[in-house]
C-alpha positions in Angstrom: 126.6 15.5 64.2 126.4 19.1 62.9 128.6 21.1 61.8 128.5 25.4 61.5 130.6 28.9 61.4 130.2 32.0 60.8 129.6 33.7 57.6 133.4 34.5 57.0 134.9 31.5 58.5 136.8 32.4 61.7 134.4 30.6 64.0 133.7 27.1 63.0 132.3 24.3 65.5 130.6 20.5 65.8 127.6 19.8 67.8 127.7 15.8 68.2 123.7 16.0 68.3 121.5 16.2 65.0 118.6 18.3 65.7 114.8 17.9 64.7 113.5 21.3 66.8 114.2 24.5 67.1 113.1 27.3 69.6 112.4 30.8 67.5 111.7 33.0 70.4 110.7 36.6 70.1 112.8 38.3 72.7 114.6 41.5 72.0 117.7 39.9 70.2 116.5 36.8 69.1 114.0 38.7 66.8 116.6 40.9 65.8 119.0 38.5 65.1 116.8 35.9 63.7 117.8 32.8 65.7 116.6 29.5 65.2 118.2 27.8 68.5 119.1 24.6 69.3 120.5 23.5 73.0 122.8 20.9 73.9 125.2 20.1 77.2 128.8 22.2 76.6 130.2 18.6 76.6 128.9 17.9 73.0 129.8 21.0 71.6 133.0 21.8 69.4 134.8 24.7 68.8 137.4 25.1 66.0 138.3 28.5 64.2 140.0 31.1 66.0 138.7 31.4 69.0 140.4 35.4 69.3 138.3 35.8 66.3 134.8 35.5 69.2 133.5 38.3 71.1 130.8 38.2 73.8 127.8 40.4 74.1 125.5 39.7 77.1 122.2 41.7 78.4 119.4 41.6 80.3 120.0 39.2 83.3 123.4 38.2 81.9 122.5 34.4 81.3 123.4 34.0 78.2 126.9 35.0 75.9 126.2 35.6 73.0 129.2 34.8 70.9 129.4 36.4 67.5 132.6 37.0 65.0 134.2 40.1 65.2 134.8 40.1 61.7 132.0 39.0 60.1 129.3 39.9 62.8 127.5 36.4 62.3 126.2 35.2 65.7 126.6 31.3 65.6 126.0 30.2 69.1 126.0 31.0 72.8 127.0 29.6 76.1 125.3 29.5 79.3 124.0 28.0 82.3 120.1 26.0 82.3 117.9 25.9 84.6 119.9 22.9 86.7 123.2 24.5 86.6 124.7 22.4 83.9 126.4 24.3 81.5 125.2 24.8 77.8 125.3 25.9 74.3 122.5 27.5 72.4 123.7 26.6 68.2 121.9 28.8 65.8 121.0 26.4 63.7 120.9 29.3 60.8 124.7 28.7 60.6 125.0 25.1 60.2 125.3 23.8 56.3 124.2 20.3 57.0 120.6 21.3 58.8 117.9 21.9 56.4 115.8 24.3 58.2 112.4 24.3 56.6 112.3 20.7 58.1 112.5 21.0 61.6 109.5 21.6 63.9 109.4 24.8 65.4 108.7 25.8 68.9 107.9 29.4 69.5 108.4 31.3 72.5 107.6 34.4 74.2 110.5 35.5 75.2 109.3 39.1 75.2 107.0 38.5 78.4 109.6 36.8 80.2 
């Protein structure tokens, strides 16, 4: 289990899953925002915080929310649907304390020719 937030707080969350990947994908916002993504079913995902603390930015073909704080500006995760219509979560795992990054395996992907 994993646990995350924001910078400032507000948004806090579990993901009952302990990562060893990550996807860094070079799309327009994932570049710009720097993700390192994770993605697990809704179901094991957490949220705690204050949830009026979230706001929602979605672009493109609208498949993803991207939920960020609106106080802080941190962008710790997103929801949406894969590819069989389950429902998931994408976890930056930039924003979880107990994930040491430089020891996952990354996976790019070219999410600019998509």
């Amino acid at each position: 289990m994993i646990h995350g937030s924001c910078h400032c707080g507000e948004i806090a969350f579990t993901l009952d899953e302990n990562p060893t990947e990550a996807m860094q994908c070079n799309c327009s916002i994932c570049r710009r925002k720097g993700y390192l993504l994770t993605f697990a079913p809704a179901d094991r995902f957490t949220l705690a915080g204050n949830e009026e603390a979230i706001s929602t930015y979605s672009f493109g073909k609208h498949q993803i929310q991207h939920q960020f704080c609106s106080k802080c500006g941190c962008a710790p995760f997103g929801h949406g649907t894969g590819p069989g219509g389950m429902k998931m979560v994408a976890v930056n795992l930039r924003c979880c304390e107990d994930v040491d990054v430089s020891q996952l395996k990354i996976n790019e992907v070219d999410g600019a020719s998509l």
